[in-house]
Backbone as JSON, one array per atom type, in Angstrom:
{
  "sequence": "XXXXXXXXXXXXXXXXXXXXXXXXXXXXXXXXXXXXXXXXXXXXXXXXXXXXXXXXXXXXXXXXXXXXXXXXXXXXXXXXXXXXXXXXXXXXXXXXXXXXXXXXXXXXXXXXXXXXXXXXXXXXXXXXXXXXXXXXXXXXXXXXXXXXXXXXXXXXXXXXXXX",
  "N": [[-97.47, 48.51, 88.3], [-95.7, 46.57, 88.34], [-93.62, 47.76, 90.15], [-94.51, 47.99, 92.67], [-95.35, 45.23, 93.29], [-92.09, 44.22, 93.31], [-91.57, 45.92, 95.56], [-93.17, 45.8, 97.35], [-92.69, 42.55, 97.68], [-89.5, 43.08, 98.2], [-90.31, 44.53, 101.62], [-90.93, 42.23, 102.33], [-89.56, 40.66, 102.59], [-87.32, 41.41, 104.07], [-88.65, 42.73, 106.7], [-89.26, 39.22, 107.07], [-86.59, 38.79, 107.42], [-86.11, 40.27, 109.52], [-87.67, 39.34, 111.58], [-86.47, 36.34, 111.8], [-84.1, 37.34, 112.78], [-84.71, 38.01, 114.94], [-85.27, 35.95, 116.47], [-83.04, 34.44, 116.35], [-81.59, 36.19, 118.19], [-82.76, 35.77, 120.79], [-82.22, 33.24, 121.02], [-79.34, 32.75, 120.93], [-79.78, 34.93, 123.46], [-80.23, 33.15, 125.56], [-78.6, 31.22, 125.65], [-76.59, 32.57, 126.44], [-77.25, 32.86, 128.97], [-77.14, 30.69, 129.97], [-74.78, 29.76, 129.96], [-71.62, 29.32, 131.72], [-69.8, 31.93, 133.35], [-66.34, 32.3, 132.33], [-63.58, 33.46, 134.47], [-61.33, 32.73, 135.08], [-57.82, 32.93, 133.16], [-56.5, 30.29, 133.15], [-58.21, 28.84, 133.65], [-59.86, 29.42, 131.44], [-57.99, 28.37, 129.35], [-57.82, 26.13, 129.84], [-60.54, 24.87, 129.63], [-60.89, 25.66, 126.8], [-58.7, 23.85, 125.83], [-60.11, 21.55, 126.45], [-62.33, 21.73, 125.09], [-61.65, 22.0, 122.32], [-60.42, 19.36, 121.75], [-62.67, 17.61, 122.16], [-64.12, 18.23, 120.22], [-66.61, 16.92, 117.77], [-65.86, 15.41, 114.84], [-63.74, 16.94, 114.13], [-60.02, 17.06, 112.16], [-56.78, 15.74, 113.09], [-55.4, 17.62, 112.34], [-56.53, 19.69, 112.12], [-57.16, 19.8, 114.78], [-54.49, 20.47, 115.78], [-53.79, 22.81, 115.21], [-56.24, 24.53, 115.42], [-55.05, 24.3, 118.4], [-52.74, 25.62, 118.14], [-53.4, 28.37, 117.25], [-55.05, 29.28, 119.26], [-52.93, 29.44, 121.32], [-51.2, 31.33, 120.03], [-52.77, 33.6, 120.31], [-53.18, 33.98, 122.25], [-51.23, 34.89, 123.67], [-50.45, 37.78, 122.52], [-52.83, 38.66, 123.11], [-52.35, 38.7, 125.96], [-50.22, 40.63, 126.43], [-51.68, 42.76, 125.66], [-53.32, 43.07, 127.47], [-52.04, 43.36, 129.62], [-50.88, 45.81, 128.83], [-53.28, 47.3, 129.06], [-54.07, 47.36, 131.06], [-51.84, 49.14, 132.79], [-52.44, 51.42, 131.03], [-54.6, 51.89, 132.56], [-54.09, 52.22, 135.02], [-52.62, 54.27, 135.2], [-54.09, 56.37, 134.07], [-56.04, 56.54, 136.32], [-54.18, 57.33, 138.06], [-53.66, 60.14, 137.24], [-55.98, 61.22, 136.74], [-56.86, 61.75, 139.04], [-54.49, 63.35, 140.14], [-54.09, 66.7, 141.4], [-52.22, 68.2, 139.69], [-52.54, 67.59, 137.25], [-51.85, 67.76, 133.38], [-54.61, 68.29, 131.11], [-54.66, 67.28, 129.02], [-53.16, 64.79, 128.94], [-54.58, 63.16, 130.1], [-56.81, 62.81, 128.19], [-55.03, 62.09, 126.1], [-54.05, 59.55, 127.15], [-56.86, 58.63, 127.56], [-57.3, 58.09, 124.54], [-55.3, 56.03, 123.7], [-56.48, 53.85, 125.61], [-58.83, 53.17, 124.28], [-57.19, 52.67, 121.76], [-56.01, 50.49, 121.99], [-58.12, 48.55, 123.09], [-59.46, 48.87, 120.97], [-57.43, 47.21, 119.14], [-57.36, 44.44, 120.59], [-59.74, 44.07, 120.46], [-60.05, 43.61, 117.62], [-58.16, 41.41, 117.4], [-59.58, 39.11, 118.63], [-61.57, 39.35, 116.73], [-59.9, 38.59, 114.1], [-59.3, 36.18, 115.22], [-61.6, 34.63, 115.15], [-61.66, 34.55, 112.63], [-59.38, 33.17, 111.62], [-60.48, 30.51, 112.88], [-62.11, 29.76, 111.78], [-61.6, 29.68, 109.0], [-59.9, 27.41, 109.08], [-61.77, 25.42, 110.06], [-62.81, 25.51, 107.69], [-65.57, 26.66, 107.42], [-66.05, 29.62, 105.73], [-67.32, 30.12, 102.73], [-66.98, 31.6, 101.11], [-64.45, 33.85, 99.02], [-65.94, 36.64, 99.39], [-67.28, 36.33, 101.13], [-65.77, 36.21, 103.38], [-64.05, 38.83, 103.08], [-66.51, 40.78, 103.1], [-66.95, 40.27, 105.75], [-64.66, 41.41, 106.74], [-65.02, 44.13, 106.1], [-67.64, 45.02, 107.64], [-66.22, 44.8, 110.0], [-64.86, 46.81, 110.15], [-66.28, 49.22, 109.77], [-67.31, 49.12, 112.24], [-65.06, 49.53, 113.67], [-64.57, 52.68, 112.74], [-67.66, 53.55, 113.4], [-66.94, 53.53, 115.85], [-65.0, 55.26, 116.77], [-66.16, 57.42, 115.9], [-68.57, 57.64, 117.77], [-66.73, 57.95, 120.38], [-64.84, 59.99, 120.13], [-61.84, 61.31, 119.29]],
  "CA": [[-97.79, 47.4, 89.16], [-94.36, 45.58, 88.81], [-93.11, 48.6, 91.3], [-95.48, 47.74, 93.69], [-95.3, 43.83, 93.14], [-90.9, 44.09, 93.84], [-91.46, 46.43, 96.83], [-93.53, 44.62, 98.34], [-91.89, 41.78, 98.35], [-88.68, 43.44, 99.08], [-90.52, 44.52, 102.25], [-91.87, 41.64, 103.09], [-88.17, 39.92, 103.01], [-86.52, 42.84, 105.42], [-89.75, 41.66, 107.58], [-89.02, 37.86, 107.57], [-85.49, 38.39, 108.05], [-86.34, 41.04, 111.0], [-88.03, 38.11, 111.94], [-85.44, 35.81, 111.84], [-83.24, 38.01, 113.42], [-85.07, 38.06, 116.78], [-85.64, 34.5, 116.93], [-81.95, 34.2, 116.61], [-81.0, 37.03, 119.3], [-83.46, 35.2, 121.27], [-81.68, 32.0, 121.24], [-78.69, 33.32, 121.76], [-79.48, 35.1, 124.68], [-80.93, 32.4, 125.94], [-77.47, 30.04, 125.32], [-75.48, 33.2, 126.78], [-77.51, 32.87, 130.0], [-76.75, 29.66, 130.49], [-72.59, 29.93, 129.75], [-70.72, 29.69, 133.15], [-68.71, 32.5, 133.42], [-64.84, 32.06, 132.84], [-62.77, 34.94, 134.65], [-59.72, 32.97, 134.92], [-57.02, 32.61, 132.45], [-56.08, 29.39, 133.07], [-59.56, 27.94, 133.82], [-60.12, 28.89, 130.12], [-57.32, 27.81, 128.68], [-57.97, 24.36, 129.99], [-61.66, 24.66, 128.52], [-61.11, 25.79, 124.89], [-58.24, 22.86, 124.74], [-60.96, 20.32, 126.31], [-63.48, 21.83, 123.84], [-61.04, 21.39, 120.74], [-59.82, 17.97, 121.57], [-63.27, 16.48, 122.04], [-64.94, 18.74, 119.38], [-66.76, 15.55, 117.25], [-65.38, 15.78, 113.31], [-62.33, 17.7, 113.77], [-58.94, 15.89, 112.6], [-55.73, 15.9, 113.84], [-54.48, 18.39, 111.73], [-57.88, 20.87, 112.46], [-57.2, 20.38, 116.39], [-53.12, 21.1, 116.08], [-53.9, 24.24, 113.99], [-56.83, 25.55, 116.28], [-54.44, 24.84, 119.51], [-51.97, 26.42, 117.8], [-53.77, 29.64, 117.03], [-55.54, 30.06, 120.62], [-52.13, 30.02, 122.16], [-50.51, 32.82, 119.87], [-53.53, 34.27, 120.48], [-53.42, 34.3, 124.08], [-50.15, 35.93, 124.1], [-50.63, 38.67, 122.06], [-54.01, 39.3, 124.38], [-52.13, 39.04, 127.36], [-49.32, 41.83, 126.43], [-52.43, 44.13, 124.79], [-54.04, 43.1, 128.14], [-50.91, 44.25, 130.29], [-50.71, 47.54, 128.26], [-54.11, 48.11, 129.41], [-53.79, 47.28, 132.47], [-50.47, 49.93, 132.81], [-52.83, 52.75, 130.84], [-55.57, 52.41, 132.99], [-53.59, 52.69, 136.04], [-51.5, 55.7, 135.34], [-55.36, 57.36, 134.22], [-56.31, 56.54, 137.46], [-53.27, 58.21, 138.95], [-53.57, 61.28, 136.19], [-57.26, 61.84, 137.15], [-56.52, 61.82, 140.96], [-53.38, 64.1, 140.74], [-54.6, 67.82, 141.07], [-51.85, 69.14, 138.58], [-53.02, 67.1, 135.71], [-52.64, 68.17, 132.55], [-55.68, 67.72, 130.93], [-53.89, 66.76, 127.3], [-52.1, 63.9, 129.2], [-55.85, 62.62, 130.34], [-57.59, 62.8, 126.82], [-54.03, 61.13, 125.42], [-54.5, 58.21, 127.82], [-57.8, 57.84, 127.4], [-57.5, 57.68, 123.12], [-54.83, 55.06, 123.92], [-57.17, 53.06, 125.94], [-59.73, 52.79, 123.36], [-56.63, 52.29, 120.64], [-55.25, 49.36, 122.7], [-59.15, 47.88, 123.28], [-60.23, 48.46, 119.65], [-56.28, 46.5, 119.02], [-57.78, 43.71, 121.3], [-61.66, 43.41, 119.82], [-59.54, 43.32, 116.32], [-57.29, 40.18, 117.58], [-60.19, 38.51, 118.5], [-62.48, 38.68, 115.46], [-58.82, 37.67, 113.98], [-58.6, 34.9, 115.44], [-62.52, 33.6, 114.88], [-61.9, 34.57, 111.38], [-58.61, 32.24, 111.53], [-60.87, 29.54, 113.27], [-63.51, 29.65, 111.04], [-60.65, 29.03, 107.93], [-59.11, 26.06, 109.64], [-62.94, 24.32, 110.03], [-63.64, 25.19, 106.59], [-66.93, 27.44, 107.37], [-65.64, 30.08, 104.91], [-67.89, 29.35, 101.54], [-66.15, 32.75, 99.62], [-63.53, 34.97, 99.27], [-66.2, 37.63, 98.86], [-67.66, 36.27, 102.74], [-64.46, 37.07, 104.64], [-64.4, 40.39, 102.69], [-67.62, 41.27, 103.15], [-66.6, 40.32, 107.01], [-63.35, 42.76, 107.15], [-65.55, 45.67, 105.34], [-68.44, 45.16, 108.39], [-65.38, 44.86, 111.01], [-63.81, 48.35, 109.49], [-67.01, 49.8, 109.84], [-68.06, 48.93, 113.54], [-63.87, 50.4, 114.57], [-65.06, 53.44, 112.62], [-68.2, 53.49, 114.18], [-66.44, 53.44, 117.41], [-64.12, 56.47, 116.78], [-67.38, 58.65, 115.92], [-69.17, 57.81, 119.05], [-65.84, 57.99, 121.33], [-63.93, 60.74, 119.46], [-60.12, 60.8, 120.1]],
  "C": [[-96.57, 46.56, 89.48], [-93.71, 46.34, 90.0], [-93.45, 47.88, 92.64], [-95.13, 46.18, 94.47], [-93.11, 43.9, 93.75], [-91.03, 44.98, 95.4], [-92.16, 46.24, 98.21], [-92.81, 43.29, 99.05], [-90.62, 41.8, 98.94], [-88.93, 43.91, 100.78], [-91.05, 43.48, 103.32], [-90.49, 40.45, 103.4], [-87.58, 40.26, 104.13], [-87.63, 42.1, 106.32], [-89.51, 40.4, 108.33], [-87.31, 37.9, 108.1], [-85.22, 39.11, 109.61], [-86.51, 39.81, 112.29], [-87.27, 37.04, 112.73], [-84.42, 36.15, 113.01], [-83.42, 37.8, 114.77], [-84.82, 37.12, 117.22], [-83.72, 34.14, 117.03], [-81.0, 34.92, 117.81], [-81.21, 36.63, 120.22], [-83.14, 33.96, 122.2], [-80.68, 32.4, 121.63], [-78.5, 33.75, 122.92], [-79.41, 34.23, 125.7], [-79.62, 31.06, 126.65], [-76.66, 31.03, 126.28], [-76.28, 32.76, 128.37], [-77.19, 31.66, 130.97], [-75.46, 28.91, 130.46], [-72.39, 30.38, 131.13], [-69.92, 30.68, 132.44], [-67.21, 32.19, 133.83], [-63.71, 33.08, 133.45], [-60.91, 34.66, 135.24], [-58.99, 32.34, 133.55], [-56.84, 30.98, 132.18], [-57.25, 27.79, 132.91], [-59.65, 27.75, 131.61], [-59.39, 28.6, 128.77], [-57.64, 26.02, 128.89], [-59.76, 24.11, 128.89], [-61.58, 24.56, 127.3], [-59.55, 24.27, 124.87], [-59.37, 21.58, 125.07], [-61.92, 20.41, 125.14], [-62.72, 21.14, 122.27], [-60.61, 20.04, 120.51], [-61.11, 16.9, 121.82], [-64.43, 16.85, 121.01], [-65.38, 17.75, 118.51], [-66.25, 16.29, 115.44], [-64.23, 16.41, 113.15], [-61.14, 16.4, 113.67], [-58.23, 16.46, 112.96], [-55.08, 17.26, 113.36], [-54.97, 19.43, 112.28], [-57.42, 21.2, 114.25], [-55.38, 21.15, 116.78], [-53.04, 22.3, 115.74], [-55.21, 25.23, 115.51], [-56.26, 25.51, 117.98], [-53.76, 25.93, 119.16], [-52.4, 27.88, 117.91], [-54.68, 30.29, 118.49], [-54.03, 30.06, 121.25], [-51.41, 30.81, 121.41], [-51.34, 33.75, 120.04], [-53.29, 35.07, 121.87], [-51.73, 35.53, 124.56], [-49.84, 36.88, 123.85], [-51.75, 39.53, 122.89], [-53.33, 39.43, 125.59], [-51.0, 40.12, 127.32], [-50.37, 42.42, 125.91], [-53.17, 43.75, 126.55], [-52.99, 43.88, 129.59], [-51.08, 45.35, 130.16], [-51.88, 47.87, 128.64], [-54.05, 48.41, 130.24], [-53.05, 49.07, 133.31], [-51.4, 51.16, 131.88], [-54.24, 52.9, 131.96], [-55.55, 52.91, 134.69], [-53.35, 54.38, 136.2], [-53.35, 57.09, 135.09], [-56.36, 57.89, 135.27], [-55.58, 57.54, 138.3], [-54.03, 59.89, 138.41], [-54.69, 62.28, 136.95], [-57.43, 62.09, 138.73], [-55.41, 62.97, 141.18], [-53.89, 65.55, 140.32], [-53.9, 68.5, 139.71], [-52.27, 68.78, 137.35], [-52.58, 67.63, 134.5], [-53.32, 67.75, 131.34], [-55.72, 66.95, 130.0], [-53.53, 65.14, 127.26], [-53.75, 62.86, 129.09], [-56.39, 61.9, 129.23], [-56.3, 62.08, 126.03], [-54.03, 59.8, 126.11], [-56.16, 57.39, 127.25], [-58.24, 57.44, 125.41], [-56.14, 56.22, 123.51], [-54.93, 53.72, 124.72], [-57.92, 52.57, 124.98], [-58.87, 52.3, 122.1], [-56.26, 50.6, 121.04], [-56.82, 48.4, 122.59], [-60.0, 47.69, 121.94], [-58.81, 46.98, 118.58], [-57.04, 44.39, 119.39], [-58.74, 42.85, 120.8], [-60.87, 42.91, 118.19], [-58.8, 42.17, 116.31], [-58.42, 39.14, 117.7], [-61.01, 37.64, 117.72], [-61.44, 38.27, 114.5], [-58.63, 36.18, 113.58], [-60.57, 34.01, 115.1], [-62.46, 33.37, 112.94], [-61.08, 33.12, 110.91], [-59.28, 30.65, 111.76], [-61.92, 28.85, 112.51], [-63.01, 28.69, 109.49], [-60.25, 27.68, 108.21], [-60.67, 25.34, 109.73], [-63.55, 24.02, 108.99], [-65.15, 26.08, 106.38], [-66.96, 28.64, 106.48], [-66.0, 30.04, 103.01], [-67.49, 30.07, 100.3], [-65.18, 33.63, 100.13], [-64.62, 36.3, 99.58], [-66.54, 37.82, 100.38], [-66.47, 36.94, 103.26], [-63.67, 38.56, 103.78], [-65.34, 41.59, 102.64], [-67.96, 41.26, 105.29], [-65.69, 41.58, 107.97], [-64.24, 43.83, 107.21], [-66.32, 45.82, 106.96], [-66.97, 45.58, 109.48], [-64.76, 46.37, 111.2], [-65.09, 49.16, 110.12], [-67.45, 50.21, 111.07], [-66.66, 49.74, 114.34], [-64.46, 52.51, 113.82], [-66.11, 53.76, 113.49], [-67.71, 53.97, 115.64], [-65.76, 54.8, 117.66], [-65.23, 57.77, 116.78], [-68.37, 58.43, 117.08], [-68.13, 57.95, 120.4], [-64.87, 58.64, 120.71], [-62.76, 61.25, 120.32], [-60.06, 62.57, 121.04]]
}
């Protein structure tokens, strides 16, 4: 009966947090639908510093630290965003030019996905960095238990888009 009595309630947790889960995807979407789209550079550079400089509770130190880290950010994204740029051209050419060969193709296109998994990895980076600097960070074991998921999802990625 104790079997019964833990697997139950283990099921009935998975359940509520299923639960949970939606109601939070939910909201989310909900928040994403209503986010102007930013598609220029400069537009959202001006946003994220209005956001950080009138963010309520942050001090001085919190807002010099998270400028700081969106603009080395930004420049590291904008040379990984170049290099894409410059592979997705020449794949363009590659795949258009009859002689091709086909090696060159399939080497472009694993160096697209190396450059864009480079990219998604700067990002979660930099929320990880943002997250440290606000303090939201409650264990070492969290932002290890963060990397491990992060490792998992570039894996992931390699077995559904194999080089």
């Amino acid at each position: 009966m104790n079997r019964r009595f833990v697997f139950g309630f283990a099921f009935m947790a998975l359940a509520f947090q299923g639960c949970a889960h939606v109601d939070v995807e939910r909201q989310l979407d909900e928040k994403l639908a209503k986010e102007p789209a930013v598609t220029e550079r400069a537009r959202l550079l001006s946003e994220s510093g209005r956001l950080i400089a009138t963010a309520p509770g942050l001090s001085n130190d919190q807002r010099a630290r998270l400028i700081k880290l969106r603009d080395s950010t930004q420049v590291v994204s904008d040379r990984l965003r170049q290099k894409l740029f410059k592979e997705e051209g020449l794949l363009l050419r590659k795949v258009l030019d009859a002689d091709t060969d086909p090696a060159e193709i399939d080497l472009l296109k694993k160096r697209i996905r190396d450059t864009e998994q480079e990219r998604l990895a700067l990002f979660f980076d930099t929320v990880r960095n943002a997250n440290t600097i606000l303090g939201r960070w409650p264990s070492r074991s969290e932002r290890q238990n963060e990397d491990f998921f992060d490792q998992m999802m570039f894996e992931m990625m390699d077995v559904n888009y194999p080089h």
